[in-house]
N, C-alpha and C positions, 0 to 999 in steps of 0.2 A: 452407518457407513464408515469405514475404517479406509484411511489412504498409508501406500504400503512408506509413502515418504512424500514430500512437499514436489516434488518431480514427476509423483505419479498423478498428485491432483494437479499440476499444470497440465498435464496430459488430456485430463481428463476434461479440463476448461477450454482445453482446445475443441474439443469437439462441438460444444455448444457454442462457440463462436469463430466457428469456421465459415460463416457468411465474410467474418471484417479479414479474410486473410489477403494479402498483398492491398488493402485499400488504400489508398493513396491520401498522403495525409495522415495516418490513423499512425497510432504508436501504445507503446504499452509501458505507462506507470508504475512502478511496483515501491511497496514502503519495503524499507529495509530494514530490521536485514532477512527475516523470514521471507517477505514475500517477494527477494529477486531470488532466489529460488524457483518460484512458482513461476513467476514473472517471466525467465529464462526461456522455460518451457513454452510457452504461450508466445514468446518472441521466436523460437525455430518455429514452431506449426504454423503461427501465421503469416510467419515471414512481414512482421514488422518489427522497428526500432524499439531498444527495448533502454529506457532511462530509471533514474530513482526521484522521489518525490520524498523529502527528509520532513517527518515529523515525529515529534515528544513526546509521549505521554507524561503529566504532569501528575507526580507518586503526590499520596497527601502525605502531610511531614511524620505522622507517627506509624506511616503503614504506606511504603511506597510502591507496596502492588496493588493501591486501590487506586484508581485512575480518577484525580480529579476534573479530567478534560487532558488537551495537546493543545500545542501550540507547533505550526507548520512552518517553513521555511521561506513562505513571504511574509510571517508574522503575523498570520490571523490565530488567535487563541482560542478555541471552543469549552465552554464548562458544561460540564455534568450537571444537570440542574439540581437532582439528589445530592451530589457532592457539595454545592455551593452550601445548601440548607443544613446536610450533617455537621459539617464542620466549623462552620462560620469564623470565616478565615477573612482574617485584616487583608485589606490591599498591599499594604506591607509584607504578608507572607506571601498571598500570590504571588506577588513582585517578584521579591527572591526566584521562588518555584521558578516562574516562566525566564528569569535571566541566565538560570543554570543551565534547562534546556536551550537555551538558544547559543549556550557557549560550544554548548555539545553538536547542534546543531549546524556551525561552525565550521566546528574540526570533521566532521563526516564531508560536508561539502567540499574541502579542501582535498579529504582524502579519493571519496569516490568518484568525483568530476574532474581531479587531475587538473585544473585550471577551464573545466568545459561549465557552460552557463545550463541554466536548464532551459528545456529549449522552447519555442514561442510554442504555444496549445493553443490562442487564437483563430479561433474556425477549425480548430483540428478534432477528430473523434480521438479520445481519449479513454483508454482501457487501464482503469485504477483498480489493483490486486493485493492482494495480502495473502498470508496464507490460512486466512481465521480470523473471526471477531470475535469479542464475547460481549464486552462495552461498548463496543464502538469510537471511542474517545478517536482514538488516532485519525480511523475512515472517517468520521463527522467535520474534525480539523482539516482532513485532507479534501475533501468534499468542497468545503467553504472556500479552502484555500484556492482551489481548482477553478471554481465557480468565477471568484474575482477575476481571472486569466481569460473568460469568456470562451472555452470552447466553443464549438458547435452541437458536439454531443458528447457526456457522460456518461460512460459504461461500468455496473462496478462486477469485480468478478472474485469470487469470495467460496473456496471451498468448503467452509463449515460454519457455522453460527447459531447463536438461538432466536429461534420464531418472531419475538417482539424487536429485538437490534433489528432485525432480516427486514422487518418491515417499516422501521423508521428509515432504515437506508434506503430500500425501493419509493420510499415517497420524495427523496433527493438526486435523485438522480434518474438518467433517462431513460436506462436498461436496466437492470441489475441478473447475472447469472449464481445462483448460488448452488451447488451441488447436495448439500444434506443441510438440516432444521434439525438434530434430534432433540428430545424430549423425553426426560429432563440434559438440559446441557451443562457442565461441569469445568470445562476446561478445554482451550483447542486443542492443546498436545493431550488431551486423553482420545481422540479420535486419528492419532498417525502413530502408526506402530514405531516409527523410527522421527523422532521429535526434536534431534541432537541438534544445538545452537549453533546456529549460521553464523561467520566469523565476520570482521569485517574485511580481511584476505579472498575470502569467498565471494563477499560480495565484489569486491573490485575484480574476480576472475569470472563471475558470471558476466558483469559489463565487458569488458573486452571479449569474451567470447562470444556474444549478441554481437557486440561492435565487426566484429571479423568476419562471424557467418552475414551479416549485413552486405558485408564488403565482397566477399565472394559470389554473392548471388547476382549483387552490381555489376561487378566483372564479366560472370558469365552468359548475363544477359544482353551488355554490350556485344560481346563477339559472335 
């Protein structure tokens, strides 16, 4: 399955979770910055609030697209259990790793919440997006991180992935939607024709447009 852009597989995730639209309570998650993109989409169709959930993935230090784990923005860490064993890395580098992401970590919250806290998920249905796994590192961190928060329900909603991630995630969580498994899997931008990196300007005009259509529906519901 090929998605013609991160918009169309929001679209397309809307439809299989057009049960949670206007639920009360319920809101939509998205890591950023690929997945408020997607996240966007799934926030007009089902007309819920649509937030960021900021986590790291944590590079190993001679190869920083290998993912040794993430570390999330209430500071839960998750490790790649392969990664721990390949590398065998002092707690001293970890350290470092996980201090850099959490400075970065930081600065994103500052920039995309504008002074707004992230908001209580406590009994709430919780729709967590991305726009693609391949390790999982981030979703597993985000997962964990979520978990501690105590929702009431965990939904994860994930346009492309391979087969084994796909199924360590469905055993964490309460739902899981995912649109394609293919086999062999390579890469998530080899399955969107248009893959172009989401800025973080983008992502603060995804949030205020979620934020506005939010606010107009409010409106025109009251009168």
């Amino acid at each position: 399955m090929m998605f013609r852009n991160r918009e169309e597989a929001g679209r397309r995730l809307v439809e299989q979770l057009i049960h949670y639209r206007e639920q009360p309570g319920a809101l939509v998650l998205a890591l950023p910055r690929g997945g408020v993109a997607v996240g966007y989409q799934l926030s007009l169709g089902l007309h819920l609030p649509l937030y960021v959930f900021i986590v790291r993935k944590l590079g190993a230090p001679d190869n920083p697209e290998y993912a040794l784990g993430a570390v999330g923005e209430t500071g839960v860490v998750y490790l790649n259990p392969e990664a721990k064993t390949a590398f065998h890395l002092s707690q001293a580098d970890l350290k470092q790793c996980i201090q850099a992401q959490q400075e970065e970590i930081a600065r994103r919250q500052a920039l995309y919440r504008q002074g707004r806290r992230l908001p209580v998920l406590t009994d709430r249905t919780v729709i967590l997006v991305d726009d693609g796994i391949a390790t999982g590192s981030t979703f597993f961190a985000s997962i964990q991180s979520i978990r501690h928060l105590k929702p009431q329900r965990l939904i994860g909603a994930i346009p492309v992935g391979p087969s084994d991630t796909i199924r360590q995630v469905r055993e964490q969580v309460d739902e899981l939607v995912v649109l394609a498994t293919p086999d062999p899997f390579w890469a998530v931008g080899n399955h969107y024709i248009d893959f172009a990196q989401v800025d973080d300007r983008e992502v603060v005009e995804y949030l205020n447009l979620a934020e506005e259509a939010q606010r107009k529906r409010a409106e025109s519901s009251s009168t």
